[in-house]
C-alpha positions as CSV (number, residue, x, y, z in Angstrom):
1,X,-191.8,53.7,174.8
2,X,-188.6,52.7,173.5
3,X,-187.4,56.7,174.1
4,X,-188.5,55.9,177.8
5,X,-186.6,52.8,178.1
6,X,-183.3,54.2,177.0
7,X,-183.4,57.0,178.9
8,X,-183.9,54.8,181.9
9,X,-180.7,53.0,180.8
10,X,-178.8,56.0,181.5
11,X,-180.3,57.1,184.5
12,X,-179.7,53.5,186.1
13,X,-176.0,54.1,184.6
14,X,-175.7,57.2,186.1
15,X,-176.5,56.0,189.5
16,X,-174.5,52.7,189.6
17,X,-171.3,55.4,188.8
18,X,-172.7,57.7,191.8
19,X,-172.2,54.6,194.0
20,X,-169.2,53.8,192.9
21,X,-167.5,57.1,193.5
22,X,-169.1,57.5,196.8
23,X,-166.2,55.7,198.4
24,X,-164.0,57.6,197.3
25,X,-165.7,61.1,197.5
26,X,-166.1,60.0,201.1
27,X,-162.5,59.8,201.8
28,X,-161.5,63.0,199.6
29,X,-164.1,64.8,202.1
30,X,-162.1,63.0,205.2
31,X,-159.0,64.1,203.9
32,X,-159.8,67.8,203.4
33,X,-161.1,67.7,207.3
34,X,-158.5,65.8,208.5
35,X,-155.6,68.6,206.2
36,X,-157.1,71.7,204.7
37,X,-156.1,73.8,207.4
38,X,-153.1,73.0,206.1
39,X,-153.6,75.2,203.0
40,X,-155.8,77.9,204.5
41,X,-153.0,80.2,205.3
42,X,-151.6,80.3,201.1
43,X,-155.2,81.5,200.4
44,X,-155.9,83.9,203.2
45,X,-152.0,85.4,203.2
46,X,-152.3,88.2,200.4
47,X,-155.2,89.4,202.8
48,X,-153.4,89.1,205.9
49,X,-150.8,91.2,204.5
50,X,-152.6,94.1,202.7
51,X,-154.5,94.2,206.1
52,X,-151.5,94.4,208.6
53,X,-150.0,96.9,206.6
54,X,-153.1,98.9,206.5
55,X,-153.3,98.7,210.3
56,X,-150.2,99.6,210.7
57,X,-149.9,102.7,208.3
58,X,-153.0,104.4,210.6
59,X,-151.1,104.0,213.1
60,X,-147.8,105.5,212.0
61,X,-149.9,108.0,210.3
62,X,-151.2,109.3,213.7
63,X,-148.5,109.1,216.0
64,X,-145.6,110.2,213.3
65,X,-147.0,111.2,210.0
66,X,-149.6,113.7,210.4
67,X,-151.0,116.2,207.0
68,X,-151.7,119.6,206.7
69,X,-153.2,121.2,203.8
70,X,-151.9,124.4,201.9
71,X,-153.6,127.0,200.0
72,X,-151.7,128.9,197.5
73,X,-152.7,132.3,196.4
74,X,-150.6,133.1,193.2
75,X,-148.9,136.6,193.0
76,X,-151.7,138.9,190.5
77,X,-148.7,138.8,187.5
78,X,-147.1,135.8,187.2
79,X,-144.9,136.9,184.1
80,X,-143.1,133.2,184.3
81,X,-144.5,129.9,182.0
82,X,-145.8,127.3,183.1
83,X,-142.0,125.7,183.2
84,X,-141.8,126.9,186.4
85,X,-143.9,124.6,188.1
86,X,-141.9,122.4,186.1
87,X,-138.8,123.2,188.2
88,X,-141.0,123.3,192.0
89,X,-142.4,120.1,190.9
90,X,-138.8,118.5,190.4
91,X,-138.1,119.9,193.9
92,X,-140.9,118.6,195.5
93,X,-139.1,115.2,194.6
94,X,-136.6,115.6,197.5
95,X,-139.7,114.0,199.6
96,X,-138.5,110.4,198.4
97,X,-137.6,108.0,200.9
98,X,-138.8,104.6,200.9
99,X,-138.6,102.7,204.3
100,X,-136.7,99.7,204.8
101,X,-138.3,96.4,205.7
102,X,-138.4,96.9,209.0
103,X,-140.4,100.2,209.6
104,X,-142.9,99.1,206.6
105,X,-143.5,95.8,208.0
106,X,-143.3,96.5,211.8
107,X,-143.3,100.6,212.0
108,X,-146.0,100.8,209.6
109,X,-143.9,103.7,207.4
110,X,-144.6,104.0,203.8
111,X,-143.5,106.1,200.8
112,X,-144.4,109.6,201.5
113,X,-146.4,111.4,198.5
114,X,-148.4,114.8,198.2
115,X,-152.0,116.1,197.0
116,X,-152.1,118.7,194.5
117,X,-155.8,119.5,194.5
118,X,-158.1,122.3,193.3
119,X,-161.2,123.1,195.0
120,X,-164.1,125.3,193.9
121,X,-166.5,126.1,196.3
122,X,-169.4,128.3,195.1
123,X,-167.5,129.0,192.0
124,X,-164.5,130.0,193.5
125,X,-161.6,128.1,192.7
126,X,-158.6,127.7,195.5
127,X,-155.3,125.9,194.6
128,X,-153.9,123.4,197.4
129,X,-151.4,121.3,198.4
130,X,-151.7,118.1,201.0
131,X,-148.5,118.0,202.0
132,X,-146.8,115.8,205.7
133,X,-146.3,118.4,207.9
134,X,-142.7,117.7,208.8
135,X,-141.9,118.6,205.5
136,X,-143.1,122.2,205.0
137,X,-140.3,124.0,205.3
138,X,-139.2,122.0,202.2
139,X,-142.4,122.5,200.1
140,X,-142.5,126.1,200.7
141,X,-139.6,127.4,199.7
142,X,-139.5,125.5,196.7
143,X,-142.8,127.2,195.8
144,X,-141.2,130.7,196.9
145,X,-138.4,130.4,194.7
146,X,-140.3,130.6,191.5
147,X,-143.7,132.4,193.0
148,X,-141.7,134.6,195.4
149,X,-144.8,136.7,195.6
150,X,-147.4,133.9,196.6
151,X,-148.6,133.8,199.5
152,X,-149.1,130.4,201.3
153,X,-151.1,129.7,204.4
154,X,-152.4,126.1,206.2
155,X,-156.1,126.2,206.1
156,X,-159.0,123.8,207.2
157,X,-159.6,120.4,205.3
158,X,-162.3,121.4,202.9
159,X,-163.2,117.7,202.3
160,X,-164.6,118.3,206.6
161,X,-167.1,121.1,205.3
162,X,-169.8,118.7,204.0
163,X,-171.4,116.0,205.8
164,X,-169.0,112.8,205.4
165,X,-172.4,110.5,205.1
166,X,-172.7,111.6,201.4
167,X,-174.9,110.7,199.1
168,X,-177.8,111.5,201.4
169,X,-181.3,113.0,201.3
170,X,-180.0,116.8,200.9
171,X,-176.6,116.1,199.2
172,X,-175.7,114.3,195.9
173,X,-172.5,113.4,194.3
174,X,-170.6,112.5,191.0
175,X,-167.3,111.4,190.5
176,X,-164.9,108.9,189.1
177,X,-160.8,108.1,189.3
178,X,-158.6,108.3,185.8
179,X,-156.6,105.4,184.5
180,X,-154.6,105.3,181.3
181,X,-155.6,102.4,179.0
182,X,-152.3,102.8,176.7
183,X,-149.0,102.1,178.6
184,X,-147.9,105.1,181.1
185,X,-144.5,105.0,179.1
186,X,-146.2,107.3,176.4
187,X,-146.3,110.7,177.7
188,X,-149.5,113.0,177.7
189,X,-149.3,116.3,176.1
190,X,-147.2,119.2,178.0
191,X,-146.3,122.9,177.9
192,X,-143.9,122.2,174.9
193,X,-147.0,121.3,172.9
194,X,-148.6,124.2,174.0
195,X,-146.0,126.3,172.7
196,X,-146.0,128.5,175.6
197,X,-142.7,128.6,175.5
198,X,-142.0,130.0,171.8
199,X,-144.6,133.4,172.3
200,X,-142.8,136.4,172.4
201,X,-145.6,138.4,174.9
202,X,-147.6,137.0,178.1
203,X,-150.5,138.0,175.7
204,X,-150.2,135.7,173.2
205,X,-149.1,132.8,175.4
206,X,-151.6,129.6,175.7
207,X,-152.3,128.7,178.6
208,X,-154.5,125.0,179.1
209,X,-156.2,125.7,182.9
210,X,-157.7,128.6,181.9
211,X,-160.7,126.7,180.8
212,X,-160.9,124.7,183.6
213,X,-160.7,127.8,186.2
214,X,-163.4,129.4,183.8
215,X,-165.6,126.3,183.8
216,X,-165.0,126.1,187.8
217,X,-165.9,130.4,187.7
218,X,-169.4,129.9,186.4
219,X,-170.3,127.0,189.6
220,X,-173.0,128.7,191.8
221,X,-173.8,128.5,195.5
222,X,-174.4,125.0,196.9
223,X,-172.0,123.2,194.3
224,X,-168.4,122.3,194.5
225,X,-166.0,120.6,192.3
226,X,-162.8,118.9,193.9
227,X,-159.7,117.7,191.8
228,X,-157.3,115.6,193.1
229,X,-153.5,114.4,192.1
230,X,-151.7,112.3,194.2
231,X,-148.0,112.0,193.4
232,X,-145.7,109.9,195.1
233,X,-142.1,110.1,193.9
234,X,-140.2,106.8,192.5
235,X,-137.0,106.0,191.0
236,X,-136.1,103.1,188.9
237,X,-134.8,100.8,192.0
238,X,-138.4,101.2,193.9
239,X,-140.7,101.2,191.7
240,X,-143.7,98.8,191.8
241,X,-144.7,98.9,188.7
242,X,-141.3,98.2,186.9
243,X,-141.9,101.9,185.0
244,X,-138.0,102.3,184.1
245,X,-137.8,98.8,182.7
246,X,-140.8,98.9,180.6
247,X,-139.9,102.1,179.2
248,X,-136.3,101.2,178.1
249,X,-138.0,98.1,177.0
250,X,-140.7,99.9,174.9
251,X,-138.0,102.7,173.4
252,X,-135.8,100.0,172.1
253,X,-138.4,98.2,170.7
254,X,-139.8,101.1,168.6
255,X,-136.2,102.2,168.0
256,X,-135.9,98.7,166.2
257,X,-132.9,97.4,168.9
258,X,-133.1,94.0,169.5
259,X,-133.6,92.9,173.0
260,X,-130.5,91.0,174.7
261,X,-131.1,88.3,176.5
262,X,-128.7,86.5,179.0
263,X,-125.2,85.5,177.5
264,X,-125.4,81.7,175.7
265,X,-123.9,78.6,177.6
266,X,-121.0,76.5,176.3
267,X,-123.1,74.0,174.9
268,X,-125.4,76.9,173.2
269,X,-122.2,78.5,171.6
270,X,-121.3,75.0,170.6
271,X,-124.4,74.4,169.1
272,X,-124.5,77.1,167.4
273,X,-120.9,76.6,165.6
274,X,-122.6,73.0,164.2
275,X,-125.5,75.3,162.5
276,X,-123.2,77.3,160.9
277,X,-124.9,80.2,163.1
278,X,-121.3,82.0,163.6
279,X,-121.3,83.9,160.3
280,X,-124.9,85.1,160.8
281,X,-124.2,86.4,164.9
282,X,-121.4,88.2,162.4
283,X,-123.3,90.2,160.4
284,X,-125.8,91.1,163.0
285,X,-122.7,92.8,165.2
286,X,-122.7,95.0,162.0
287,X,-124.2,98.6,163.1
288,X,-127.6,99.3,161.7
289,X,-129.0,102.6,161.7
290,X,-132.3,102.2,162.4
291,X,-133.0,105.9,163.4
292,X,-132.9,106.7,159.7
293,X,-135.7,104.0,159.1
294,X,-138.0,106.1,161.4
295,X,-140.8,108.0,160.0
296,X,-141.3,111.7,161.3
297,X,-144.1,110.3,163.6
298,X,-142.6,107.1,164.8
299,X,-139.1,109.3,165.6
300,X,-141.4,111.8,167.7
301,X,-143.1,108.8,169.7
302,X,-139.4,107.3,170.4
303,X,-138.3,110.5,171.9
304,X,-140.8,111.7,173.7
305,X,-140.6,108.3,175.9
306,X,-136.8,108.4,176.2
307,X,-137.6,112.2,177.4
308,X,-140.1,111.0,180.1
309,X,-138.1,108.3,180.9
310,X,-135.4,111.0,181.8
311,X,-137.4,112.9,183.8
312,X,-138.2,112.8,187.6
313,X,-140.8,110.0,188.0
314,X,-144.5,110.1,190.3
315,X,-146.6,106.8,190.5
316,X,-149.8,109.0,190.5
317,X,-153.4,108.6,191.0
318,X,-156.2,111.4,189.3
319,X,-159.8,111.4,190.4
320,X,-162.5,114.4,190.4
321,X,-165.9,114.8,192.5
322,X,-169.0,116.8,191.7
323,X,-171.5,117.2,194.6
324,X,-174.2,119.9,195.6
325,X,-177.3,120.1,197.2
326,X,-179.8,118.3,195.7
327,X,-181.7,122.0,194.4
328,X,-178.5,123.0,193.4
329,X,-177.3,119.9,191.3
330,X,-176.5,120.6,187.5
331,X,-175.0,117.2,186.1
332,X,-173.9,119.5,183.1
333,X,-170.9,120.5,185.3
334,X,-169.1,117.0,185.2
335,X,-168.0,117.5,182.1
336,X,-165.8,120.3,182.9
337,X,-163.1,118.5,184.2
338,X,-163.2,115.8,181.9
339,X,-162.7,118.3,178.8
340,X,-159.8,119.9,180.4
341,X,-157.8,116.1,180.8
342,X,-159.2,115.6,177.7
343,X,-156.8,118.6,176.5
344,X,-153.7,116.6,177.1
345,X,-155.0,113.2,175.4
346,X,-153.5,112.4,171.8
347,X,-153.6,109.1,170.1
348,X,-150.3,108.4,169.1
349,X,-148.8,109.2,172.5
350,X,-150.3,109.0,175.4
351,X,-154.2,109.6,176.9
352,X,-156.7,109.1,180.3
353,X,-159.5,108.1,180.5
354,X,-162.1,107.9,183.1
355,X,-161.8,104.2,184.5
356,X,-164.8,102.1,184.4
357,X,-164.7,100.6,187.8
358,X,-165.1,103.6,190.2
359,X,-166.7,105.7,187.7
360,X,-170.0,106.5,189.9
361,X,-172.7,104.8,187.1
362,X,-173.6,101.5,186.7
363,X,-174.2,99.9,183.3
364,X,-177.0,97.5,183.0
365,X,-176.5,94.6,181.2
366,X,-178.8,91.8,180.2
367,X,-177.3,89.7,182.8
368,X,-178.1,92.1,185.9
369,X,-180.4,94.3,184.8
370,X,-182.3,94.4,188.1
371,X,-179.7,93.2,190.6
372,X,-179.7,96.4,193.2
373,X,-179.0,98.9,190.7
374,X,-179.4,101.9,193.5
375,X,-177.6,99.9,196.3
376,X,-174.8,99.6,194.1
377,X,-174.3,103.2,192.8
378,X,-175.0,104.4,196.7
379,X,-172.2,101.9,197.5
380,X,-170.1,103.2,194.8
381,X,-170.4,106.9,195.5
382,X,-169.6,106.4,199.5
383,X,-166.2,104.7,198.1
384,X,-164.9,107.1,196.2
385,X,-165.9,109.9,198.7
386,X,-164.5,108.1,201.2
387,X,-161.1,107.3,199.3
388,X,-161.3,111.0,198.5
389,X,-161.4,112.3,202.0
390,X,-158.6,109.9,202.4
391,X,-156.6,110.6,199.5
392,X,-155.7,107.2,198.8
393,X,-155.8,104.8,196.0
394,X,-159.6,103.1,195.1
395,X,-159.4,99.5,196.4
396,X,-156.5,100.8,199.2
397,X,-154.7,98.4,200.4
398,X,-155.6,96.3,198.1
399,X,-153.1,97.3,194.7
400,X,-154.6,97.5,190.8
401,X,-152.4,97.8,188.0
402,X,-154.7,100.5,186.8
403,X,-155.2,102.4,189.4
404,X,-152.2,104.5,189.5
405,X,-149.8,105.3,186.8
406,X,-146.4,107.3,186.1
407,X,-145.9,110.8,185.2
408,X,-143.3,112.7,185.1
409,X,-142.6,116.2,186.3
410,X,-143.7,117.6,183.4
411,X,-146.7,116.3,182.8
412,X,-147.4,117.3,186.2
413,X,-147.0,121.0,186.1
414,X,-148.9,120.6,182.8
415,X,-152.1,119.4,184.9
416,X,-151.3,121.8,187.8
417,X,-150.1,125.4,187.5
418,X,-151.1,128.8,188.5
419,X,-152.3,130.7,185.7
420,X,-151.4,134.3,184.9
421,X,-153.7,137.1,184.8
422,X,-153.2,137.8,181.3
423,X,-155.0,133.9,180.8
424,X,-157.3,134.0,183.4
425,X,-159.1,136.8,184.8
426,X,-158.1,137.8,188.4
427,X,-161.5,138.2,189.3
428,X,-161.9,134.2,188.8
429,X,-159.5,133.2,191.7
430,X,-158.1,134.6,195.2
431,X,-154.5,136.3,194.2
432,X,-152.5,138.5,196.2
433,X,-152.9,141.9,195.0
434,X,-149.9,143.8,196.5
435,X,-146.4,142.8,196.3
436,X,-144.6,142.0,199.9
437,X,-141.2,141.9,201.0
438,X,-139.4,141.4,204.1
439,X,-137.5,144.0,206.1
440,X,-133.9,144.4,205.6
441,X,-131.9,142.4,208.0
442,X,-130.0,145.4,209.3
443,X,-133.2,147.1,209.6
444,X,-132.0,149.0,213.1
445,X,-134.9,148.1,216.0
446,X,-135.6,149.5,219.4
447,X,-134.6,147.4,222.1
């Protein structure tokens, strides 16, 4: 009983406390009537914005800005390497060209970017490239001028071939977008580390996509495999994610250079005189060479991000998608793009990974073990074809820090090249088998 009667206390506490706040909870509630209107536009403003501009790139994307997609059919001997694509790659950079505030805000312009994708349908593999039409003049003859024997011809979206309600009762899908957990300003391996560059014959020369074309080769009827690269060029001034900055930053810092900060004030110089500081500020003006301090490894680290950082910059995004007829699906085949970007991984530089957040599975936990498991995978999987289809960014417009990433031109032509024949056997993709040329200009013709 005496339990009873102390708990009562509190209760009876409790309530004289309600009563006494009532008042004033009463005229907080007025108040928020009366004003929060007031503060409804800071909160709704980041979503007014990503949705005006959204709006307004559809519409400067139909009226001004309209794609076309590309298939390339590489020459049957390409006796260059893969630092080739290197140099079309750094050419296709010419398409930067950031609007001013103006035509983004009002126009509805935007940084213009390409697709480098790879498509196997019924296991046969076909190189692309989703490019704005206005600038194919510009695409082309830097593809000629290293493949002068390709041949290059505008074909029908692929992505239009399926039905665009999948997942659905005939078709099924897989498929996830690639984020890089370490800092983008640690490159990924490239052709130099595949020492393509130091065999003396085609022969002997290694050559990374060949076991991604060969995984894509053994794909049957009723499945396809679409890979995606979106690059959009940058440069150090527009640059979203600060790339330059954090780079310089991270080289100096492994390089054991001391970060400068803004120039002391009077009173900080003064200040520092009294603490006898002078002397000290002395010695560390005395050159320190830290370079010699550097272990084998941590010297390799330091310049392979000064040499990225040197190199023409892409904010990219990387994503992949399985699907097939539901007879047809072989969930084996997902893995086949992930070992080939798995190639290019190492862990003291830098490595992708598929990112957790679009990948199309959802872990249970113990919290949500039964909260509409199947709605939410659907949901998922008719995102990321959707943003697929689109070619743009997972959670467009809204922006994620890990969503997209840097690469440079490099690591580009690493992840997309035409192989030779010597690597991969012609059989496996659509080349052109005879060599053309043009007439000669003073070719004499009948009038």
């Amino acid at each position: 009983m005496g339990n009873i009667h102390w708990l009562n206390e509190i209760f009876v506490m409790q309530m004289e406390m309600a009563r006494g706040l009532t008042p004033h909870l009463t005229l907080l509630f007025h108040l928020f009537l009366a004003w929060g209107w007031f503060f409804l536009p800071f909160f709704l403003w980041p979503i007014v914005k990503d949705q005006w501009l959204f709006w307004r790139n559809g519409i400067w994307d139909e009226k001004s800005n309209p794609q076309i997609l590309l298939e390339i059919r590489p020459p049957d001997e390409i006796v260059k390497p893969i630092r080739a694509m290197d140099v079309v790659i750094d050419g296709f950079w010419q398409l930067y060209g950031p609007p001013n505030w103006f035509e983004q805000w009002w126009i509805g312009q935007y940084d213009l970017s390409f697709s480098l994708e790879i498509a196997a349908i019924d296991g046969v593999p076909h190189f692309l490239i989703r490019i704005p039409a206005k600038q194919r003049s510009m695409f082309e003859s830097h593809i000629y001028s290293q493949y002068p024997d390709a041949e290059i011809r505008e074909v029908e979206d692929y992505t239009k071939n399926v039905p665009q309600n999948i997942p659905n009762e005939r078709w099924q899908m897989w498929g996830t977008d690639y984020t890089m957990p370490k800092s983008d300003c640690y490159p990924l391996k490239t052709y130099r580390d595949f020492e393509t560059e130091m065999e003396a014959t085609e022969e002997k020369k290694i050559d990374p996509i060949a076991s991604l074309i060969e995984g894509l080769s053994s794909m049957e009827e009723g499945e396809q495999m679409w890979i995606q690269i979106k690059a959009k060029p940058i440069t150090a001034d527009n640059d979203g994610s600060a790339y330059h900055e954090r780079a310089k930053k991270e080289y100096e810092k492994l390089a054991g250079r001391k970060e400068k900060g803004p120039p002391p004030t009077f009173f900080q110089e003064m200040l520092g005189v009294l603490k006898g500081e002078a002397k000290k500020e002395e010695e560390e003006k005395m050159p320190i060479f830290t370079d010699l301090m550097l272990t084998p490894g941590e010297r390799e680290v330091v310049e392979s991000i000064e040499r990225k950082r040197k190199k023409q910059s892409f904010s990219c995004h990387i994503r992949y998608i399985y699907l097939a007829k539901k007879e047809n699906l072989n969930m084996a085949r997902i893995k086949i793009p992930m070992s080939y970007f798995n190639l290019f991984n190492t862990q003291q530089l830098g490595f992708m990974i598929p990112w957790g957040k679009t990948i199309t599975k959802i872990k249970q936990n113990w919290w949500d073990f039964f909260w509409f498991l199947e709605k939410r995978l659907y949901v998922r999987k008719r995102d990321m074809f959707r943003n697929y289809v689109r070619r743009i960014p997972s959670f467009y417009p809204r922006s994620d820090k890990d969503a997209t990433f840097v690469l440079g031109s490099d690591e580009l032509a690493t992840l997309y090249h035409f192989p030779s024949r010597t690597t991969v056997p012609p059989s496996a993709i659509p080349r052109v088998e005879s060599r053309k040329k043009e007439p000669p200009h003073d070719l004499p013709v009948e009038k």
